[in-house]
C-alpha positions as CSV (number, residue, x, y, z in Angstrom):
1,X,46.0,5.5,-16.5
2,X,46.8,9.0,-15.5
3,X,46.4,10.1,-12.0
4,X,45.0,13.4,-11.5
5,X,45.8,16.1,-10.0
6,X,49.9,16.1,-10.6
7,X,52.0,16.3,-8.0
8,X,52.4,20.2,-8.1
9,X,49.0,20.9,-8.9
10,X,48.1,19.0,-5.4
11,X,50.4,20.9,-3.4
12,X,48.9,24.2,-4.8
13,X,45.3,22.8,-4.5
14,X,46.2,22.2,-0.9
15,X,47.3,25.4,0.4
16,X,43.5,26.6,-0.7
17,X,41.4,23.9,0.6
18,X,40.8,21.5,3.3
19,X,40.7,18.2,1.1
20,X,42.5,17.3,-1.9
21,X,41.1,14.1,-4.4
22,X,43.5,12.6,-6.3
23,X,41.9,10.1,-8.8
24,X,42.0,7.9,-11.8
25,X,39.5,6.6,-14.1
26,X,39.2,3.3,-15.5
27,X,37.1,1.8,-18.1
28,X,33.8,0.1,-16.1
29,X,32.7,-2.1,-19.1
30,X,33.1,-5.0,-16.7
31,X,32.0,-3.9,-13.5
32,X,28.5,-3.3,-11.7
33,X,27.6,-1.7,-8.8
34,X,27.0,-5.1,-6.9
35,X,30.2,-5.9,-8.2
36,X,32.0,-3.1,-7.2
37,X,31.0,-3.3,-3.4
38,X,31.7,-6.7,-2.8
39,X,35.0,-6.4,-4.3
40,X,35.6,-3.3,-1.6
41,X,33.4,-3.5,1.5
42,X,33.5,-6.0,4.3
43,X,36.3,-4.0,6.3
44,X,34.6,-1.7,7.9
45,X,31.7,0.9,7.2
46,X,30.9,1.8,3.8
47,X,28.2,2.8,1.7
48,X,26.5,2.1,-1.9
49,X,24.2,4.3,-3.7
50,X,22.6,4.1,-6.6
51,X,19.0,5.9,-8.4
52,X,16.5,4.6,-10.9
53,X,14.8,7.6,-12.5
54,X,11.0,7.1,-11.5
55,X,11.8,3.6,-10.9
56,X,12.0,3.2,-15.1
57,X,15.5,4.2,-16.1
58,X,18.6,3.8,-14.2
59,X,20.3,6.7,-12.9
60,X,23.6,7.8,-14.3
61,X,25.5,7.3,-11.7
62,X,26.2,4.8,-8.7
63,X,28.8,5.4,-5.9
64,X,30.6,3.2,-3.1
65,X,32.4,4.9,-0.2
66,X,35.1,2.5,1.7
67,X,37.6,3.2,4.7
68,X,35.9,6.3,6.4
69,X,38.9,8.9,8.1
70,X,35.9,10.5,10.0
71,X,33.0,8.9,11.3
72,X,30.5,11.3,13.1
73,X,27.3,9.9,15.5
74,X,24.7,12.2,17.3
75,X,22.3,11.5,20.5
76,X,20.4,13.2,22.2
77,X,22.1,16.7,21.1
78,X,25.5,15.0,22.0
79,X,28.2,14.4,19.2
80,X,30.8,12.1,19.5
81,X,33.9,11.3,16.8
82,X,35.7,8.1,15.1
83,X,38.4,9.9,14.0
84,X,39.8,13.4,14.4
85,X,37.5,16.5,13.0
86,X,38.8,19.4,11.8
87,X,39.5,22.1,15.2
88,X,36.1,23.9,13.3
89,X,33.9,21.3,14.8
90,X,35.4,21.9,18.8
91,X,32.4,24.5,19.8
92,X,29.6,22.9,17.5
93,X,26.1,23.1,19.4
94,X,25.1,19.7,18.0
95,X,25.2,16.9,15.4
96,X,23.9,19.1,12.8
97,X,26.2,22.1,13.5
98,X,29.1,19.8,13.4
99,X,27.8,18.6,10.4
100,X,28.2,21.6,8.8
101,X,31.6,23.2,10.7
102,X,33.1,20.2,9.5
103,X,31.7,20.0,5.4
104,X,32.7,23.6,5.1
105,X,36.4,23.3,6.7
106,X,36.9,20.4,4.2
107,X,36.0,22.1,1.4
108,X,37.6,20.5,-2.3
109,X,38.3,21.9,-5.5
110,X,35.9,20.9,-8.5
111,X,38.0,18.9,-10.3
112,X,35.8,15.5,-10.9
113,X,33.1,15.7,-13.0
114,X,30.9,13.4,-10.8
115,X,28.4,14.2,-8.2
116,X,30.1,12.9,-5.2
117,X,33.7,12.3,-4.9
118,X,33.9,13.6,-1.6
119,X,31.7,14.5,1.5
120,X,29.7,13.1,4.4
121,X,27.1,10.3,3.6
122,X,24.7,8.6,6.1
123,X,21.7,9.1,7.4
124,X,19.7,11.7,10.0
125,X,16.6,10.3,12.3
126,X,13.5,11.3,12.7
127,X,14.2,12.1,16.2
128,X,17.6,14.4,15.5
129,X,13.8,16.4,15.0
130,X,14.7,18.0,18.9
131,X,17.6,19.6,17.8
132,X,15.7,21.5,15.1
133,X,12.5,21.7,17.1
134,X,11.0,21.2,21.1
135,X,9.6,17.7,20.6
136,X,9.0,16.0,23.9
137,X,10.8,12.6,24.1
138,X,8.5,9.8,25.9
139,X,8.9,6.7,23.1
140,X,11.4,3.9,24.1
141,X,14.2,3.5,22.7
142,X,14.5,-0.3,21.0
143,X,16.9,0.4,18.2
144,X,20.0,2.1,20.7
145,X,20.9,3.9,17.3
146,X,22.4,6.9,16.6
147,X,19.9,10.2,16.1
148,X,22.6,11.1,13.6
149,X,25.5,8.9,11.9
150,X,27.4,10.7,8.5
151,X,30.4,8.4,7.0
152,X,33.5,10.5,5.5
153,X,35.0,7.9,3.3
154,X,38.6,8.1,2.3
155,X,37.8,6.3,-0.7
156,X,34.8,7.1,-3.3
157,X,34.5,4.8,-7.0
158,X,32.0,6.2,-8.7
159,X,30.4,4.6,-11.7
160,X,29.4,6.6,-14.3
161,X,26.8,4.1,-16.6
162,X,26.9,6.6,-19.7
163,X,30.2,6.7,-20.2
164,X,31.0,3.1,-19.3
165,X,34.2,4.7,-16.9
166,X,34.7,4.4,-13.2
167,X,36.7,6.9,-11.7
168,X,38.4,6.1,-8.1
169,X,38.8,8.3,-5.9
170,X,41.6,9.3,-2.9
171,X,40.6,12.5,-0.3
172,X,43.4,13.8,1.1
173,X,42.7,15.7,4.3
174,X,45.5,18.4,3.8
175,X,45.2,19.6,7.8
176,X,46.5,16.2,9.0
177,X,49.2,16.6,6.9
178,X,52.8,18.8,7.7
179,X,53.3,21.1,4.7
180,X,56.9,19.6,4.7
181,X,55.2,16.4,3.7
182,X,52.8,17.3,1.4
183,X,54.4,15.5,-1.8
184,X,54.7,12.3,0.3
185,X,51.2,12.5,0.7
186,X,50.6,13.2,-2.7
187,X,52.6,9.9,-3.1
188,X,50.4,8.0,-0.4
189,X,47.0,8.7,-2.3
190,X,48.4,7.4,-5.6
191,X,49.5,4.5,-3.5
192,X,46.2,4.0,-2.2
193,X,44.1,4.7,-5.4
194,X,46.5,2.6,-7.3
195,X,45.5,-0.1,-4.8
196,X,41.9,0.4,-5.0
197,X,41.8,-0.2,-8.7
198,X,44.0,-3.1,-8.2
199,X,41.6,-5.0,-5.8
200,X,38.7,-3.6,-8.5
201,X,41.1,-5.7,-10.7
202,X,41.2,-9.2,-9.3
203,X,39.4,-11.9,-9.6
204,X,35.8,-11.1,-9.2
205,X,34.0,-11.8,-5.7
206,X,31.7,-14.9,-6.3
207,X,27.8,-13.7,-6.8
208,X,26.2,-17.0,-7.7
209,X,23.5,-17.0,-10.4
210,X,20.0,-16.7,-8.8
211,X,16.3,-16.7,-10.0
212,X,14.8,-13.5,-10.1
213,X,13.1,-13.3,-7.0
214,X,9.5,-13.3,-6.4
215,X,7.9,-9.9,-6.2
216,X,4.3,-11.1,-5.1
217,X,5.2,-12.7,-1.9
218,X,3.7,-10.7,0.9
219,X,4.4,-12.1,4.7
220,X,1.2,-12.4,6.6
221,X,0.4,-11.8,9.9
222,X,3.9,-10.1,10.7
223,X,4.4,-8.5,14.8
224,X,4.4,-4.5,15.2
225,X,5.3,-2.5,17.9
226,X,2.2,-1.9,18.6
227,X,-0.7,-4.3,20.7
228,X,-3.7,-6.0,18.8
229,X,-5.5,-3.0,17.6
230,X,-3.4,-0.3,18.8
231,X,-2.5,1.4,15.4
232,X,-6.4,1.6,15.0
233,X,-6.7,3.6,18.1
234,X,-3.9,5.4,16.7
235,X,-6.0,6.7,13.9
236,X,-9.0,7.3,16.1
237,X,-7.2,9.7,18.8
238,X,-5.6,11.6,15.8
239,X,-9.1,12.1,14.1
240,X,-10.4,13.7,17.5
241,X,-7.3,16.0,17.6
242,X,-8.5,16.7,13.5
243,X,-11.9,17.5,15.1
244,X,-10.5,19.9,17.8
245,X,-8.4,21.6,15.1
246,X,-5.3,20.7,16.5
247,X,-4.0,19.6,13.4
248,X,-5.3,18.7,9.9
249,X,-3.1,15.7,9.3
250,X,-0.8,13.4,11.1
251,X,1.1,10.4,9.9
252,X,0.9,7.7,12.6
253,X,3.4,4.7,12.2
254,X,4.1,1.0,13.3
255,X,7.1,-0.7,13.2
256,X,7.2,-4.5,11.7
257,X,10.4,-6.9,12.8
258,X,10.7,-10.4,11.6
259,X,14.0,-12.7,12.7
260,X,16.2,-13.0,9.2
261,X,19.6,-14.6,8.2
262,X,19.6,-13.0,5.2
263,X,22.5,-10.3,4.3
264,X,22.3,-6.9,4.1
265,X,24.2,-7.1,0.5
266,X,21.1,-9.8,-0.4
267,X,18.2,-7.9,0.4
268,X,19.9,-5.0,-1.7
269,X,20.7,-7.3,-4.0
270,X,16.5,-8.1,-4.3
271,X,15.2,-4.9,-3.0
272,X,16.6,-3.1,-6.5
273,X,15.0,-5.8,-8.6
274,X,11.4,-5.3,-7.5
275,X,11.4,-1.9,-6.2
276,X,13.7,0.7,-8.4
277,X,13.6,4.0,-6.8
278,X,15.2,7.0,-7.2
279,X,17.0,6.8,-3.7
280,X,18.8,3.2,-3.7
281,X,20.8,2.7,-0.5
282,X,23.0,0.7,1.2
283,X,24.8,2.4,4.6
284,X,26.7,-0.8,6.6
285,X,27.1,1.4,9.7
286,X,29.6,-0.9,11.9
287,X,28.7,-1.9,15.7
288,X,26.5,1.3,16.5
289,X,23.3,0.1,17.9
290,X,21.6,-1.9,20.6
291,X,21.8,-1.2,24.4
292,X,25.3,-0.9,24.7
293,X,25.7,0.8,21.1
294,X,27.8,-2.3,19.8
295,X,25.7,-4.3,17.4
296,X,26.4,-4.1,13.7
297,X,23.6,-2.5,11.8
298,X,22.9,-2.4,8.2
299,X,20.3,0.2,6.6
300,X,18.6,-1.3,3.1
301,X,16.2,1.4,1.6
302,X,14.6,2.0,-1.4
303,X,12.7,5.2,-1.5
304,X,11.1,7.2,-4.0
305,X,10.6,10.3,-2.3
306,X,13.8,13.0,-2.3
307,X,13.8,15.4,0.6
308,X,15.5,18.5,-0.5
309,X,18.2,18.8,-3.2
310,X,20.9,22.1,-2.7
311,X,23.1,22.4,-6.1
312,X,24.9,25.9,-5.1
313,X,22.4,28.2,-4.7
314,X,19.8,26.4,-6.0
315,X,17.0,24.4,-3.8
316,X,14.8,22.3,-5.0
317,X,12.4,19.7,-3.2
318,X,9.4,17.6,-4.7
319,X,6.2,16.7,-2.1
320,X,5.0,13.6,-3.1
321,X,1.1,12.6,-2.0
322,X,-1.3,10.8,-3.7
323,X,-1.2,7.1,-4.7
324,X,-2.6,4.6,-7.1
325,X,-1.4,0.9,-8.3
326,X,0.0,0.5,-11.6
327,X,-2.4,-0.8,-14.0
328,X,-2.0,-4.2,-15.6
329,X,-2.3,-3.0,-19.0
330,X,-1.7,0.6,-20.6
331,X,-5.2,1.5,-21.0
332,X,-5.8,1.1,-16.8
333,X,-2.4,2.3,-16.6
334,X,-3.8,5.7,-18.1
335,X,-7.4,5.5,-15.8
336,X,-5.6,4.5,-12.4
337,X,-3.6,8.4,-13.7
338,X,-7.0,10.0,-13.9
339,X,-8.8,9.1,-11.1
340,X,-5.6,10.2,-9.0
341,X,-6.2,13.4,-11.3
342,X,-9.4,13.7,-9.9
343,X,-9.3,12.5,-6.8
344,X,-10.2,15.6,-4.6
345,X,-9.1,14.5,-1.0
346,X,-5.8,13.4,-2.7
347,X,-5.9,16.6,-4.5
348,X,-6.2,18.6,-0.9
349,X,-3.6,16.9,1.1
350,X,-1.3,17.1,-1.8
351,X,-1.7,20.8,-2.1
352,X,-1.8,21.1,1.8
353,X,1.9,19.4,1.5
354,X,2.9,21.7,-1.0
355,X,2.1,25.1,0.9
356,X,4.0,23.1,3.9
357,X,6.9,23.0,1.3
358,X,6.8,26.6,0.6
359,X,6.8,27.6,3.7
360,X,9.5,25.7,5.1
361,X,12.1,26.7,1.7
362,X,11.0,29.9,2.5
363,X,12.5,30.2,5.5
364,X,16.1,29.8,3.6
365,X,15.6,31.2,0.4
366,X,15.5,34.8,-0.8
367,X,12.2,36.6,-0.5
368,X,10.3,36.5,-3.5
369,X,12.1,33.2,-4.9
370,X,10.3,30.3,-3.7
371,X,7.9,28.8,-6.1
372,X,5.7,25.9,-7.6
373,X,7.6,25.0,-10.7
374,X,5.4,22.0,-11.5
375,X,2.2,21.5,-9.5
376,X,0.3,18.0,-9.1
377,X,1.5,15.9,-12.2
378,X,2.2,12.1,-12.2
379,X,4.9,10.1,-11.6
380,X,5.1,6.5,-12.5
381,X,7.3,4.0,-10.4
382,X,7.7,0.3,-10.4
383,X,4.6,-0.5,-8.4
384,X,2.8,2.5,-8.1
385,X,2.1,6.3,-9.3
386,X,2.7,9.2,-7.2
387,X,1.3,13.3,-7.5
388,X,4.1,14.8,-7.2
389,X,4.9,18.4,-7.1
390,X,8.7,20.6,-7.5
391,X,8.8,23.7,-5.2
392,X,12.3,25.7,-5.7
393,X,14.2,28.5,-4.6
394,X,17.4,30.4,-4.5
395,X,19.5,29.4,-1.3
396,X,20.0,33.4,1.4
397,X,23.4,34.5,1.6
398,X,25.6,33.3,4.7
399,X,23.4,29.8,4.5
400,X,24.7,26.6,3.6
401,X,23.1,22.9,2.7
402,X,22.5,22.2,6.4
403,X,20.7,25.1,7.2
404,X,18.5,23.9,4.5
405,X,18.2,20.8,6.0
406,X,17.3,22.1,9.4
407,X,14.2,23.9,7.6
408,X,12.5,20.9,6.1
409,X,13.4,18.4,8.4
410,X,11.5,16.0,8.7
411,X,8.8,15.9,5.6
412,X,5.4,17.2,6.1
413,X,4.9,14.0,4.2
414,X,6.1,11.3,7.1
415,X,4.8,13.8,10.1
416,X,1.9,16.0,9.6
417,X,0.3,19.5,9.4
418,X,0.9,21.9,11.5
419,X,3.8,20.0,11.2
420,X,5.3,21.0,15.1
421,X,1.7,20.0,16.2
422,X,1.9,16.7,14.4
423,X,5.0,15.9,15.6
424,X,3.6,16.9,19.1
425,X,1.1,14.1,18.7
426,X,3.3,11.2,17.0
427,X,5.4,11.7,19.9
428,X,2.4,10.9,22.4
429,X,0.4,8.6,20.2
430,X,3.8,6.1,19.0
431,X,5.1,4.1,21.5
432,X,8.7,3.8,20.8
433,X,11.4,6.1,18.9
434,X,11.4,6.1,14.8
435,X,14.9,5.8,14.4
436,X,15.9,6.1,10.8
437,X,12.4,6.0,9.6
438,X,10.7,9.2,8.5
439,X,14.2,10.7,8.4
440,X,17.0,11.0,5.7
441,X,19.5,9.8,3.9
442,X,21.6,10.7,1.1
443,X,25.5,13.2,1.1
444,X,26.8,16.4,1.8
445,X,29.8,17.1,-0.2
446,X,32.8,18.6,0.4
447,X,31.3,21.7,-2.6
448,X,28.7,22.1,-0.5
449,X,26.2,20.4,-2.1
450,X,23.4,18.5,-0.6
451,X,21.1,15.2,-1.8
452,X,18.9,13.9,0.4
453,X,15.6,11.0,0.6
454,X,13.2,10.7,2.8
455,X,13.8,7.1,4.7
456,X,10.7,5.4,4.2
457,X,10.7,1.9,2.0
458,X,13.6,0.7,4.2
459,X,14.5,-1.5,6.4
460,X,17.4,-1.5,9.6
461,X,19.1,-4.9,10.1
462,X,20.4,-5.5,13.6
463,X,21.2,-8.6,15.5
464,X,19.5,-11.0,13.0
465,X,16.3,-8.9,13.3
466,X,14.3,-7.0,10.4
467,X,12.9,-3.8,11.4
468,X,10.7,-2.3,8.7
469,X,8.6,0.8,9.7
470,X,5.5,2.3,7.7
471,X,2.9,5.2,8.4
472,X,-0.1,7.1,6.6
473,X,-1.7,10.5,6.8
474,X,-4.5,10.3,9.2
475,X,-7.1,13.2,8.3
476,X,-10.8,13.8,9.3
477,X,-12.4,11.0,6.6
478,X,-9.7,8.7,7.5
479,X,-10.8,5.2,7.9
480,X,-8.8,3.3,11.1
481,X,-9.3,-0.6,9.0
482,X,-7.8,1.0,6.0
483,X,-4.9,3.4,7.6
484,X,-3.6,0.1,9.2
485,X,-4.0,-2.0,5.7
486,X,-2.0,0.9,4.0
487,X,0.5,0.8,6.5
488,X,1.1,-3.4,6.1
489,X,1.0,-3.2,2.4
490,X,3.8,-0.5,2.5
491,X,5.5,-2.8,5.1
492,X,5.0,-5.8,3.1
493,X,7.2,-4.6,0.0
494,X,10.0,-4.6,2.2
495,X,9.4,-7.9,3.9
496,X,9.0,-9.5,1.0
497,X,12.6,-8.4,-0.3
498,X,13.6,-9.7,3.1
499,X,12.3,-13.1,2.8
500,X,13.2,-13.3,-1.1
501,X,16.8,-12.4,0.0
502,X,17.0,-15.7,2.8
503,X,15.3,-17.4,-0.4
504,X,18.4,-16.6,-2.9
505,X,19.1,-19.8,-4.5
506,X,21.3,-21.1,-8.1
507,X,18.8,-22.3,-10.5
508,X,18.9,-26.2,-10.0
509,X,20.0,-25.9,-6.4
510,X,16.8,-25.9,-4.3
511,X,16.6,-28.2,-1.7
């Protein structure tokens, strides 16, 4: 196995940037995923990522990210560190400046031909919102998370599933290192990423066998946030504001909790199975929430809406509104896709969402380059088919991925439009903070680069309690019984990877 960078290419690579990976690639015939991150995580936080292309056809690539050397959290505007950041992030404003004084003082050479080797992975609330915009802040706070937590892991694997190798990965962080002793650091991140593939190498972590679990089970009568009724008074207040012309659509939520013993690693482990999406995520966060910010909390999510994608200078984000089922056979399969075709209120919001997306890359982009590459066609997903729409555009001079991120935070799709007026009314209308939900997850690398979902299709496990949250687009027509039937049935998916996880049994082993 060859190491790469050498020793002298590392030392040059080092006087020009602000991290260094040093790596080695292995053959992954015999590894998965699942495999991989319960063969390296349990120490501390770490992360696993992974995509199914329109929940059909696995993704190329999957990643885990072990033994952050940076941690960084965000509340209420405030940023606080595990580990020492770069001297770049001593005057940053916020979370999301600090974010993005810190990605750009670590830059890294592109010498992997991967994705992610490198970078800050976690996730971003919906209420980091009033750094971006002036929300008022009224809902309590029942999670105690984090607005803002990004993971900067020492150690990336990624898997690459086409050509059957995984390629481990050391970052060096050349400023905590003495020039003197840059070849002994050189020698520490072979060390390290020798040891990696080592403990890849043992024997495997026991996953015992399992039946496939059940995708049908739905739990009833599950608590929300809310009192008896209150998410239909939800929808009613936000039709009256629809009727004043405050706004023409706002997506009201309600948050579903149910007491669980199963794992985090489990209810990924069954989340995957009956709801591929393109966004696949893991994030075991470490004692971060609660009252006294010191519970461990896990975040399980399978989403299939992407938020914005930056490659260089190249932007690139897909609305997605408009729903069927799947059909049972090919023949619905193909009707359900035309009478989402020809639905004309799905037709309107979708196209409302799109001009929402335009506006908002335009604020980031070039003048002139923002445009609808691929309006209103159909995407088909494990359970369901989505209108979905690509609006690009070419990145301004002087910006970078988080300014990006600052302009279409958070999805016209999980708040509203006007969406500052929508948020306006979420904020009076919702009775506690969203946390994660309706925000984002996904990487800033150290090439500045960006990937990011929308956090919906997830759930947050904390102190042996499920939280699952789920909204819908309230406009004039909408009808309050079926809003809050939309909003369980979205819910229910996720439950029902919950309760299939605490169900996990070997074949012959039932009680």
């Amino acid at each position: 196995m060859t190491v790469r960078p050498d020793r002298a290419e590392f030392v040059r690579l080092a006087a020009e940037h602000g991290v260094v990976p040093v790596y080695r690639e292995v053959l992954s015939d015999l590894h998965t995923p699942l495999s991989v991150y319960a063969r390296l995580a349990g120490q501390g936080p770490s992360f696993l990522l992974e995509s199914a292309e329109h929940g059909e056809r696995w993704g190329r690539y999957s990643f885990v990210g072990i033994d952050p050397f940076l941690v960084l959290h965000g509340r209420d505007g405030q940023v606080t560190w595990e580990g020492t950041p770069p001297a770049a992030a001593a005057d940053a404003s916020g979370p999301l400046d600090a974010l993005a004084k810190v990605t750009e003082a670590l830059s890294a050479p592109s010498l992997l031909d991967v994705p992610l080797h490198g970078g800050a992975v976690g996730y971003l609330g919906y209420d980091a919102v009033r750094e971006v915009e002036r929300i008022p802040d009224t809902g309590r706070d029942e999670l105690g998370l984090p607005d803002v937590t990004m993971l900067f892991p020492r150690h990336v694997v990624a898997l690459d599933h086409l050509r059957q190798v995984l390629t481990v990965v050391t970052n060096v962080v050349v400023d905590a290192v003495d020039a003197a002793d840059l070849e002994a650091a050189y020698d520490a991140a072979v060390q390290a990423t020798d040891a990696v593939v080592a403990q890849l190498s043992d024997a495997p972590t026991a996953l015992p066998a399992a039946e496939p679990p059940d995708a049908d089970v739905r739990p009833a009568d599950v608590p929300s946030n809310l009192e008896l009724g209150g998410y239909q008074r939800m929808v009613e207040a936000v039709k009256e504001y629809v009727a004043a012309g405050d706004t023409f659509q706002t997506v009201v939520s309600q948050r579903f909790s149910v007491p669980t013993e199963a794992s985090a690693f489990d209810v990924y482990r069954v989340l995957r199975v009956i709801n591929p999406s393109p966004y696949l995520y893991l994030l075991d966060l470490g004692p971060v929430g609660g009252p006294d910010r010191d519970v461990p909390t896990q975040i399980v999510g399978s989403s299939p809406e992407a938020l914005v994608q930056v490659q260089g200078r190249h932007v690139e984000t897909w609305p997605i509104a408009g729903t069927r089922p799947r059909g049972e056979t090919p023949a619905e399969d193909r009707q359900h896709e035309q009478d989402l075709l020809a639905d004309a209120k799905e037709r309107a919001e979708h196209v409302m969402l799109v001009d929402l997306a335009r506006n908002d890359l335009g604020r980031v982009c070039d003048v002139g380059s923002v445009r609808v590459d691929d309006l209103m066609h159909v995407e088909r997903y494990s359970h369901v088919m989505h209108l979905v729409s690509s609006v690009t555009g070419t990145l301004e001079d002087g910006l970078g991925p988080v300014d990006v991120l600052r302009a279409v935070f958070p999805a016209g799709t999980v708040s509203g439009a006007p969406k500052v007026r929508a948020m306006e009314i979420i904020d009076e209308l919702e009775p506690t903070r969203r946390g994660p939900y309706a925000g984002a997850i996904g990487y800033v690398d150290f090439a500045g680069n960006l990937d990011t979902c929308i956090t919906i299709r997830t759930v947050v496990l904390q102190a042996g309690q499920a939280h699952v949250q789920a909204g819908a687009g309230i406009v004039a027509d909408s009808r309050p019984d079926a809003e809050e039937r939309e909003t369980r049935s979205k819910a229910g998916a996720v439950l029902a990877a919950v309760r299939a996880a605490e169900a996990l049994t070997a074949p012959g082993q039932e009680d």
